[in-house]
ZAMI-930700 format. One record per residue: residue number from 1; residue in three letters; y, z, x of N, C-alpha, C, CB in turn. Coordinates in steps of 0.1 Angstrom, whole numbers. Glycine has a CB too. Layout:
N
{node NUM; "ala"; {Y; Z; X}; {Y; Z; X}; {Y; Z; X}; {Y; Z; X}}
...
end
This chain:
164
{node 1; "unk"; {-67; 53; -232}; {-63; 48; -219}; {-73; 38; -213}; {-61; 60; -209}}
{node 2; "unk"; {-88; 46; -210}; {-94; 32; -211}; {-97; 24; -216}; {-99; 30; -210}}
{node 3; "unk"; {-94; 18; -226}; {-94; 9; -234}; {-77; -5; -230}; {-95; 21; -250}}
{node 4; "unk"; {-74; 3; -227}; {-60; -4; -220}; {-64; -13; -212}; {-49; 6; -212}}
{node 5; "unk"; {-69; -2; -199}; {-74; -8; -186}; {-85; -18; -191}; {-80; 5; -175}}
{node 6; "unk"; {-93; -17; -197}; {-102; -27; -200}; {-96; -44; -204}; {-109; -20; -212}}
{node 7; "unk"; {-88; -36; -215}; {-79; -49; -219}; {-75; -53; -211}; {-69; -49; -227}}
{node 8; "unk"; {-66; -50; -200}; {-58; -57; -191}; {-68; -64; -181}; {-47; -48; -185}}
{node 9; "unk"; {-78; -58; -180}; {-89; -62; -168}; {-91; -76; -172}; {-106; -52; -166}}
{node 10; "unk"; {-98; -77; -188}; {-102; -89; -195}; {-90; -101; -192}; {-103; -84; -211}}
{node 11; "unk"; {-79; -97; -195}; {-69; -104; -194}; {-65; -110; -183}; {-61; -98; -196}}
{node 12; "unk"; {-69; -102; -170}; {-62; -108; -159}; {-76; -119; -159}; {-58; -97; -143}}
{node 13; "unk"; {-83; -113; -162}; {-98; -122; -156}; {-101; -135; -163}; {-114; -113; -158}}
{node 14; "unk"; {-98; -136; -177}; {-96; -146; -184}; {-82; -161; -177}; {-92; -138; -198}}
{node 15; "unk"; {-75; -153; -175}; {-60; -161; -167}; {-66; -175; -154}; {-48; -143; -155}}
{node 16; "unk"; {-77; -163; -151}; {-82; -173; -139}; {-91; -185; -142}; {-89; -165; -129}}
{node 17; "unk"; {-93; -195; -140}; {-101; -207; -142}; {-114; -204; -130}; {-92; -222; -141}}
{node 18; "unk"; {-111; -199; -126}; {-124; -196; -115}; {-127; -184; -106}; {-123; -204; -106}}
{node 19; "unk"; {-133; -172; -107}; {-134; -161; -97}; {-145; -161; -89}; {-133; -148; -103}}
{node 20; "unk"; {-142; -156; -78}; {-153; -150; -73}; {-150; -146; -60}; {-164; -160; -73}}
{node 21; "unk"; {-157; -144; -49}; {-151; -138; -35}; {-144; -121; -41}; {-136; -152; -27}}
{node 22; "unk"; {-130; -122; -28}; {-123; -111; -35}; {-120; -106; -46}; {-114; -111; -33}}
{node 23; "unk"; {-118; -116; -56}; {-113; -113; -63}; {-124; -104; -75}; {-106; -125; -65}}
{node 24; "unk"; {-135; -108; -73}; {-148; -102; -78}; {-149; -87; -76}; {-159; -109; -71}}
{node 25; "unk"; {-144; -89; -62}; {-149; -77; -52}; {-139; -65; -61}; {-146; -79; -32}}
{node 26; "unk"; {-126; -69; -61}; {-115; -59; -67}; {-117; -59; -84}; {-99; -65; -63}}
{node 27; "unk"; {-124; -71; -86}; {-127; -67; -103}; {-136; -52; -106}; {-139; -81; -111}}
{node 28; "unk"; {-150; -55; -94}; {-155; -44; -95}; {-152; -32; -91}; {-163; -45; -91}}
{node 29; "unk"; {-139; -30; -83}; {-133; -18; -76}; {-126; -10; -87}; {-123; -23; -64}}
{node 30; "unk"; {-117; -24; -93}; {-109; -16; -104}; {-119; -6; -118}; {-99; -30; -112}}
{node 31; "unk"; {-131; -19; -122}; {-138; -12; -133}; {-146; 1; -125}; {-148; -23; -141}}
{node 32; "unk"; {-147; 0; -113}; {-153; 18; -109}; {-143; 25; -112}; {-157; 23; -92}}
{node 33; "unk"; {-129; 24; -106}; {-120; 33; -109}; {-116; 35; -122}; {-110; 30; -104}}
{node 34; "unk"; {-118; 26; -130}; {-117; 27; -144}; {-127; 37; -148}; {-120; 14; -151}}
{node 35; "unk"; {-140; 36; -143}; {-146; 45; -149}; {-151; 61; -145}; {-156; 39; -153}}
{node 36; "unk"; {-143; 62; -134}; {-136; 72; -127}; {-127; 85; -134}; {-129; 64; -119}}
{node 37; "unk"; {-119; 76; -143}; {-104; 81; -151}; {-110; 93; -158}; {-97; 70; -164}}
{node 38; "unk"; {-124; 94; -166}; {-123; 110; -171}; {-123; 118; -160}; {-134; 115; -180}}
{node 39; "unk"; {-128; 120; -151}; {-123; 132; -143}; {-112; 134; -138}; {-127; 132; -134}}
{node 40; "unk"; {-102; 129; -138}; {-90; 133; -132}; {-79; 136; -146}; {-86; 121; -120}}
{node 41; "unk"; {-88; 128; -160}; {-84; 133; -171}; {-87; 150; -176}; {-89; 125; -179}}
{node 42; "unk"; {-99; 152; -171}; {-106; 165; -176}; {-104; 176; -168}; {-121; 164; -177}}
{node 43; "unk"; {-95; 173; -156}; {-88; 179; -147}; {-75; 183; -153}; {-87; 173; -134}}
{node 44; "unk"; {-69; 171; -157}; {-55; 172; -162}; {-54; 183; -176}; {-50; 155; -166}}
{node 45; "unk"; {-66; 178; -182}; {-67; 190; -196}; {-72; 200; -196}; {-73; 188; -206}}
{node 46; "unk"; {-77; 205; -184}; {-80; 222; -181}; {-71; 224; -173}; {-95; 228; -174}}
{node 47; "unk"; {-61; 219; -163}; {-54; 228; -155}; {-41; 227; -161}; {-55; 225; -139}}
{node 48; "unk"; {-35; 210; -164}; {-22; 207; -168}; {-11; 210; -164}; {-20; 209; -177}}
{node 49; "unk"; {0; 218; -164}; {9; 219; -157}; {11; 235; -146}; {20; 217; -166}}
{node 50; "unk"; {0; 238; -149}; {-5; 254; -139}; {-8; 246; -125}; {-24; 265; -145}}
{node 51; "unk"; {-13; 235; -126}; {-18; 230; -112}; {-8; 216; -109}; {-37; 227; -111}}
{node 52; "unk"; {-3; 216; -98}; {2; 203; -93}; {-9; 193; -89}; {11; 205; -81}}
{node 53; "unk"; {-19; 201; -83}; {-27; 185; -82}; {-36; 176; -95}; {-41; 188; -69}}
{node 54; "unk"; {-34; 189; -102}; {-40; 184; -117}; {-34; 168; -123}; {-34; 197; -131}}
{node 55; "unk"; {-17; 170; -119}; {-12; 160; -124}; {-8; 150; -110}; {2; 165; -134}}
{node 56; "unk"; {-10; 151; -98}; {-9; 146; -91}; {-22; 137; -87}; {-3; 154; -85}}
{node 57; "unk"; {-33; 144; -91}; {-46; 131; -92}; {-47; 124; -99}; {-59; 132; -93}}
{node 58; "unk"; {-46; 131; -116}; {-42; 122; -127}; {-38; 107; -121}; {-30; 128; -135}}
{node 59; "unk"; {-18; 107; -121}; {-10; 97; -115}; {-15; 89; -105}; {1; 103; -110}}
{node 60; "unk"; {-23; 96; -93}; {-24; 88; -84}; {-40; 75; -91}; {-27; 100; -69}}
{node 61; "unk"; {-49; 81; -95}; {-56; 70; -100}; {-52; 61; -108}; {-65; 73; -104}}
{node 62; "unk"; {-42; 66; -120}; {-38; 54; -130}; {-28; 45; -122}; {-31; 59; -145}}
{node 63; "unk"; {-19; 49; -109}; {-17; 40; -99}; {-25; 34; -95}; {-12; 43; -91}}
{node 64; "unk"; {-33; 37; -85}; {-45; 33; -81}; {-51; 19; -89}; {-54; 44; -82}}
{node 65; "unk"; {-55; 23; -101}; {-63; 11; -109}; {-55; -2; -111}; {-67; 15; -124}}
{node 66; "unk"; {-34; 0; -115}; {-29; -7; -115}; {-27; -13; -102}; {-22; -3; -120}}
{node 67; "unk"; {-26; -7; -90}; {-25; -18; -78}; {-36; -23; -78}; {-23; -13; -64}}
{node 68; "unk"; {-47; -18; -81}; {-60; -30; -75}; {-59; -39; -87}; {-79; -23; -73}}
{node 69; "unk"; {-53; -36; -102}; {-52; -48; -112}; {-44; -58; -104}; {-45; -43; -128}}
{node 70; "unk"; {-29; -56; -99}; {-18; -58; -96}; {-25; -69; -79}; {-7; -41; -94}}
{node 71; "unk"; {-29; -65; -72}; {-37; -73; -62}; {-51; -83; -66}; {-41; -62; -53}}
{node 72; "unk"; {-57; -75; -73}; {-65; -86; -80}; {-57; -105; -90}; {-73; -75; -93}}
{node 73; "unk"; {-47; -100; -96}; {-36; -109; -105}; {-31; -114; -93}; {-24; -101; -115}}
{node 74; "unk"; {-24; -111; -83}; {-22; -115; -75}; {-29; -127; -67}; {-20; -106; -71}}
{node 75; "unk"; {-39; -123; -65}; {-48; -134; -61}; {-55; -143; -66}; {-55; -132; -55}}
{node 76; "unk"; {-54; -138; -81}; {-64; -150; -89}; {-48; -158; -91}; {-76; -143; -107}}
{node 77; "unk"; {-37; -156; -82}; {-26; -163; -91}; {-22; -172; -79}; {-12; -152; -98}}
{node 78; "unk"; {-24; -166; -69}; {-24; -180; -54}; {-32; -185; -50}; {-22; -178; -41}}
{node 79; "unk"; {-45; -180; -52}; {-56; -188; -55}; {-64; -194; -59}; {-60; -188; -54}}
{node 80; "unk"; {-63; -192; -73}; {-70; -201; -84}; {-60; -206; -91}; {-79; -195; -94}}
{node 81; "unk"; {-46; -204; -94}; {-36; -203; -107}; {-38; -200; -117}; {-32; -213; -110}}
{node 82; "unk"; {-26; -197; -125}; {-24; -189; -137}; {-19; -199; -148}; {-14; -177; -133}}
{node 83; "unk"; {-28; -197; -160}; {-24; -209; -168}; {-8; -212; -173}; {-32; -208; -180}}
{node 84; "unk"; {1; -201; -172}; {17; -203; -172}; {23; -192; -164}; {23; -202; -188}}
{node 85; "unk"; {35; -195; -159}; {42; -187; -151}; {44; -176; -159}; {54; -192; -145}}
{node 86; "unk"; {52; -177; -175}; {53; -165; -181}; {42; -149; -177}; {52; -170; -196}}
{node 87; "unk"; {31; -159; -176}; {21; -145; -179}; {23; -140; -165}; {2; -148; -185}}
{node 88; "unk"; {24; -148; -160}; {23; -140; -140}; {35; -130; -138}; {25; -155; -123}}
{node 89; "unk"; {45; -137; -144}; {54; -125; -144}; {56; -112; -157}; {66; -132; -143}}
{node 90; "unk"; {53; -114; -163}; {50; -105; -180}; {40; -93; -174}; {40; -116; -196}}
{node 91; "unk"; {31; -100; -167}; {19; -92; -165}; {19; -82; -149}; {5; -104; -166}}
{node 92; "unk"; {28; -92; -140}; {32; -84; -127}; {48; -72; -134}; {37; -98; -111}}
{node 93; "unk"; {55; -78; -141}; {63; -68; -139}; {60; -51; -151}; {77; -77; -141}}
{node 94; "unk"; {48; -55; -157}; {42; -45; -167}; {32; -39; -153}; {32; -53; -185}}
{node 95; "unk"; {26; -42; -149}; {13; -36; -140}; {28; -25; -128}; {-3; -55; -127}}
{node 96; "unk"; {35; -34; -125}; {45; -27; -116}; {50; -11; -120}; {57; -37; -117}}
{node 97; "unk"; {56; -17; -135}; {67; -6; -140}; {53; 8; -144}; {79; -13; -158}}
{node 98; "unk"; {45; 6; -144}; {38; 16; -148}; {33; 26; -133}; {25; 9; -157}}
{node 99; "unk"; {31; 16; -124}; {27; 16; -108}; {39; 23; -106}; {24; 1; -98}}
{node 100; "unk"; {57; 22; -104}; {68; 30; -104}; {67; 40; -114}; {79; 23; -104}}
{node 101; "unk"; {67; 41; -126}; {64; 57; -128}; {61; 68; -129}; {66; 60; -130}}
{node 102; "unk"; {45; 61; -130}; {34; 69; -121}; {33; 75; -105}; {24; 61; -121}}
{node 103; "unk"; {38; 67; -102}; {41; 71; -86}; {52; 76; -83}; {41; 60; -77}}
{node 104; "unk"; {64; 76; -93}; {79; 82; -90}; {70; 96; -93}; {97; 77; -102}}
{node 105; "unk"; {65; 98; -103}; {60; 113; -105}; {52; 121; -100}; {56; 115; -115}}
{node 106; "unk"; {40; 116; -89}; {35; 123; -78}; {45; 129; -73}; {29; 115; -68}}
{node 107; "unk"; {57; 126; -61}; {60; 143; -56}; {72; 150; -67}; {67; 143; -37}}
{node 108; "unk"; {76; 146; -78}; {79; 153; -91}; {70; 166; -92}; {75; 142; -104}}
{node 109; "unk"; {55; 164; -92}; {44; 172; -94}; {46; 182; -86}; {32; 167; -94}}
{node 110; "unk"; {48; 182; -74}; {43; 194; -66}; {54; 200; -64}; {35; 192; -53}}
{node 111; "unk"; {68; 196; -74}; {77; 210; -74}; {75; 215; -90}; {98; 207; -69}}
{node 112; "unk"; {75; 204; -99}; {77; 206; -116}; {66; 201; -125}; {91; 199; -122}}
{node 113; "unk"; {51; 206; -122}; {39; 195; -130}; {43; 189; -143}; {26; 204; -134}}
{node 114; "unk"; {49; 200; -152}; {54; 195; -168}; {63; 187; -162}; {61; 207; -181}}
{node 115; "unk"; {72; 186; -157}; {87; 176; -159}; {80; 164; -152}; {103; 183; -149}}
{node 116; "unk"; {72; 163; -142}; {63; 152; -143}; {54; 142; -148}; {59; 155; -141}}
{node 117; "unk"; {49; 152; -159}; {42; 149; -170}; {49; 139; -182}; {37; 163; -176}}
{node 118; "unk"; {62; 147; -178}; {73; 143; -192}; {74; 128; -188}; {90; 152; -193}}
{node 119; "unk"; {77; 126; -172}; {84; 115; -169}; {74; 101; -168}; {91; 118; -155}}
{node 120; "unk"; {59; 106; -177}; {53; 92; -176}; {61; 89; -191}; {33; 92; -175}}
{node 121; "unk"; {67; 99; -198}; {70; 91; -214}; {83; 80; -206}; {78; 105; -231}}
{node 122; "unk"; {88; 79; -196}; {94; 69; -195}; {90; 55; -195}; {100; 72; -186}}
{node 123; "unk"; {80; 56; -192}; {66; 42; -193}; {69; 33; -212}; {41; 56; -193}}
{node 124; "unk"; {73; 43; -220}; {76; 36; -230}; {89; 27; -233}; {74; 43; -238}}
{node 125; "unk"; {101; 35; -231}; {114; 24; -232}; {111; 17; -219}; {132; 32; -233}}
{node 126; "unk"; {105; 20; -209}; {103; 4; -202}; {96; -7; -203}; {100; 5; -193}}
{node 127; "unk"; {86; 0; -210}; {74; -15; -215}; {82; -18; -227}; {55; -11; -220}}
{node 128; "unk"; {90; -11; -236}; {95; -20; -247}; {104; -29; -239}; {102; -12; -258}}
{node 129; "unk"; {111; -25; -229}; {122; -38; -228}; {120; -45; -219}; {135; -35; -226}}
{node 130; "unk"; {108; -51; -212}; {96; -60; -202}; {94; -66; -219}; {77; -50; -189}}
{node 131; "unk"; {89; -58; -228}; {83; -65; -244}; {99; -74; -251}; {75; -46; -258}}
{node 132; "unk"; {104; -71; -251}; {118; -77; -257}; {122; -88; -243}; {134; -61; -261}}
{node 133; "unk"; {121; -85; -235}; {129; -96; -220}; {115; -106; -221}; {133; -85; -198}}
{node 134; "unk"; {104; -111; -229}; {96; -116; -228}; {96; -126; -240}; {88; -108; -224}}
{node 135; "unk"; {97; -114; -250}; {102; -122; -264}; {112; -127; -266}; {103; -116; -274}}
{node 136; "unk"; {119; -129; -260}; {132; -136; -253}; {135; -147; -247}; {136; -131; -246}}
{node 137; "unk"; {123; -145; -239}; {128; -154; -226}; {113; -169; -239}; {120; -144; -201}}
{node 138; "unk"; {121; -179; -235}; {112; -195; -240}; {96; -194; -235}; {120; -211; -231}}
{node 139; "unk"; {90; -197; -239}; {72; -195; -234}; {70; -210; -229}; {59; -192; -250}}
{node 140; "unk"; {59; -206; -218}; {58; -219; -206}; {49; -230; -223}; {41; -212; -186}}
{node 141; "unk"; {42; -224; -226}; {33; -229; -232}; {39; -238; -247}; {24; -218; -233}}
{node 142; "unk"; {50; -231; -249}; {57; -234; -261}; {72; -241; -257}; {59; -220; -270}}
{node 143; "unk"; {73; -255; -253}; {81; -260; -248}; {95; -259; -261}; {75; -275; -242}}
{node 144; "unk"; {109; -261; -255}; {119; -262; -261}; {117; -273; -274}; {130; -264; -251}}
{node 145; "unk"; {123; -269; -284}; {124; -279; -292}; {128; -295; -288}; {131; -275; -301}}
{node 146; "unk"; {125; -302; -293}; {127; -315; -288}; {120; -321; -270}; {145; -314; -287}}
{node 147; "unk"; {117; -314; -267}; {111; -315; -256}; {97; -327; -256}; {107; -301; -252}}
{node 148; "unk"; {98; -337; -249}; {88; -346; -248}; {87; -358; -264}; {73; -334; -246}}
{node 149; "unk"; {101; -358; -271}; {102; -364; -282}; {102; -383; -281}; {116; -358; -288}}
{node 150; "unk"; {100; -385; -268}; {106; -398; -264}; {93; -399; -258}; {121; -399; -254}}
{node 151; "unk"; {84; -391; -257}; {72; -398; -249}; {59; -400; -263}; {66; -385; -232}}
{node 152; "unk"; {51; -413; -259}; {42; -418; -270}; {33; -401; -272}; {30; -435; -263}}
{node 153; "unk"; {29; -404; -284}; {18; -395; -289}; {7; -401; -294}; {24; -386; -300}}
{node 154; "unk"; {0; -395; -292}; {-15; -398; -299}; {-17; -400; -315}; {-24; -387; -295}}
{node 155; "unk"; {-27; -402; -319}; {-31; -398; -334}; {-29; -385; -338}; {-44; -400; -337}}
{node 156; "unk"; {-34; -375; -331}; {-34; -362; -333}; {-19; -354; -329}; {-45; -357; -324}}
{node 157; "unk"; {-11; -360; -324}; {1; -354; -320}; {0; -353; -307}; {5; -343; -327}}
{node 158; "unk"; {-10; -354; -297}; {-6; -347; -285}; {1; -358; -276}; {-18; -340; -277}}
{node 159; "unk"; {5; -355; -268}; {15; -362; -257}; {5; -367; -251}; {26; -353; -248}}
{node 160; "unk"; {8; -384; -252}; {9; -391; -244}; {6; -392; -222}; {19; -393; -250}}
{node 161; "unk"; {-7; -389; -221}; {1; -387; -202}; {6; -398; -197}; {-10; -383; -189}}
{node 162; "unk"; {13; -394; -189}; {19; -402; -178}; {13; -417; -173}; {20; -394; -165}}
{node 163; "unk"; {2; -413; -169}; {-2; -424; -160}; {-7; -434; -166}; {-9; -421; -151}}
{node 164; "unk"; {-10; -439; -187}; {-11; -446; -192}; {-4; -453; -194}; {-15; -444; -197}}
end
């Protein structure tokens, strides 16, 4: 799990051409919370479904990390920009769906901890089909075939800009 969060941290932080200010501030917020996660793991694996708050702290921090990822992306995406729209949305609607069912399962917990527990496996047929509606959809970066066939190219193949 942490190894996820790491990845995705890297990821959002790479996206940006420039950080610093807030957006710094929430880098460092998220990696505390990140490194936060065994305890509310080591909680979850001694108490597990005998205790509701076992699974109800769990949930609430791996929310937690995703909203401050989810606010951090956010702002490195109105204020610095994001090198293609695909990723702003690929990457908000994955940080989201995990943020909904992690959080649908907080008050799950404090009637049914296991059936709670169960309902983060819904986290997988959703990220597969955010993973298929992506592989799908045309990439910013990978224009349609034929696209730009009429404008000069260089030696190397790249397109021509405009204003020459």
């Amino acid at each position: 799990m942490l190894c996820v969060f790491w990845r995705d941290q890297r990821q959002i932080l790479l996206m940006s051409a420039k950080t610093g200010g807030l957006p710094q501030h929430l880098a460092l917020a998220v990696l505390g919370m990140i490194a936060l996660v065994p305890f509310p793991t080591s909680i979850l694996a001694e108490y597990g479904a005998r205790e509701p708050w076992a699974v109800v702290l769990y949930a609430a921090a791996i929310c937690l990390i995703d909203l401050l990822q989810l606010a951090m992306f956010t702002m490195l995406r109105f204020r610095h920009g994001v090198r293609a729209v695909g990723e702003w949305r690929d990457t908000a609607a994955d940080l989201s769906a995990t943020i909904a069912v992690f959080g649908a399962s907080v008050p799950v917990a404090f009637f049914a901890p296991q059936a709670a527990m169960w309902c983060w496996l819904a986290l997988f047929p959703v990220k597969e089909e955010l993973t298929r509606r992506n592989r799908s959809r045309p990439s910013a970066s990978h224009p349609p075939a034929g696209y730009g066939i009429l404008r000069p190219r260089t030696a190397h193949g790249r397109l021509v800009p405009h204003d020459r």
